[in-house]
N, C-alpha and C positions, 0 to 999 in steps of 0.2 A: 177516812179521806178517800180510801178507792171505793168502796162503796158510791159516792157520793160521782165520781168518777165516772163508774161502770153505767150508772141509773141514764147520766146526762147522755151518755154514747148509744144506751139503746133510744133513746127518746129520739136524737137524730137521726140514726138509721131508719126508724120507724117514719120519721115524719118526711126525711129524704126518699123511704120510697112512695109513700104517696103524694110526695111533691112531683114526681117522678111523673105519676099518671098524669098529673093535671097538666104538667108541661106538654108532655105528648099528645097529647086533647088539644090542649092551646096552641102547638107546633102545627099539628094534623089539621084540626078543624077549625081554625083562625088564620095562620099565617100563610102555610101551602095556597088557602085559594089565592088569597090577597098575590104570594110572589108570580102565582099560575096565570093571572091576570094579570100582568105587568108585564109578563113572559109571551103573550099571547095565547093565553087558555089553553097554556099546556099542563099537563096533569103531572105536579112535580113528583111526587110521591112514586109514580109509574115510570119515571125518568132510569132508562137502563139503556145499554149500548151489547148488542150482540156479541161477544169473541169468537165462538165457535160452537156451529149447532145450530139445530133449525128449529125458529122460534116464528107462528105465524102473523105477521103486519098487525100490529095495536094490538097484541096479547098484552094484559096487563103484566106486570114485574111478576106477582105469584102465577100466573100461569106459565111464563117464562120461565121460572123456578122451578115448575112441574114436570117442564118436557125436558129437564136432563139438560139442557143447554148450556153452556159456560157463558156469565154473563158478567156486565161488567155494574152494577147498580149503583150508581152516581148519583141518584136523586134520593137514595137511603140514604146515602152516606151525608149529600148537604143538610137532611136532614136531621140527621144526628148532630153535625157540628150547630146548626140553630139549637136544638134543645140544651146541648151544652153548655151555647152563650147564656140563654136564658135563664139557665139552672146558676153557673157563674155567677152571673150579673145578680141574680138575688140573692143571693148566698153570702156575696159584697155586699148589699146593703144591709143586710140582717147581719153581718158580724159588726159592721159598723155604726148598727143603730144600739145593739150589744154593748160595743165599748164606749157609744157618749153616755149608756145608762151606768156601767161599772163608772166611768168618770164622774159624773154629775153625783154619785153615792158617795164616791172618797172622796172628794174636797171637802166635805162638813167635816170627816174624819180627822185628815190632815192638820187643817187649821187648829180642831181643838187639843192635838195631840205639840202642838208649837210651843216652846218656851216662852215664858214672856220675856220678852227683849230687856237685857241689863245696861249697866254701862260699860262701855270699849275699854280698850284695856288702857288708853292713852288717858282714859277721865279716872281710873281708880291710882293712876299712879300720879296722875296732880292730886287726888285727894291724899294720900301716902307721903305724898313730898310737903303737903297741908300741913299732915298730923304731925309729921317728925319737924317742922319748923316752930312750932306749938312746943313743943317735949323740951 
């Protein structure tokens, strides 16, 4: 039974971290332009806010990172919470395309596992009040 356990856990980790890539890709280089352009061709990804320290005019975020600055990087951070919807949002449908397969498997089971239906208990005690009227 763990066995069985263990195998399905490493199979998700494995496949969570290269779902992992593909979202970041799909994050990165699908959706940033799309929001960067609705934004006004701002570069989300490069989206940081100085705190303290001297970072030069449109240094991108990693070069801002580079010169020692304390920075405040906002446009990682939205990005992160996207990928997490993303990764979410699918992760909801794959558990629940999951369980209408485990359901649509057990109803055949169920059924054949049904008693077949007798009589109530009201109709074997007319039949019993039958017989003893007989006797």
């Amino acid at each position: 039974m763990a066995k069985g356990n263990v195998m399905d856990m490493a199979v998700g980790i494995i496949t969570g971290a290269a779902f992992t890539a593909i979202v970041a890709s799909l994050v990165g280089d699908l959706i940033n332009p799309i929001i960067g352009l609705f934004m006004g061709g701002i570069d989300f990804t490069n989206a940081y806010a100085v705190l303290s320290g001297d970072v030069a005019e449109g240094a991108s975020l990693e070069a801002a990172r580079e010169s020692g600055a304390a920075i405040f990087a906002y446009g990682s951070f939205i990005m992160a919470i996207i990928n997490f919807l993303i990764i979410a949002f699918v992760v909801f449908m794959l558990v629940k395309q999951v369980n209408k397969i485990k359901e649509a498997s057990a109803k055949p089971e169920e059924v054949a596992e049904e008693a077949p239906a007798g009589p109530t208990q009201e109709e074997l005690l007319a039949q019993i009040l039958v017989a003893l009227k007989k006797a």
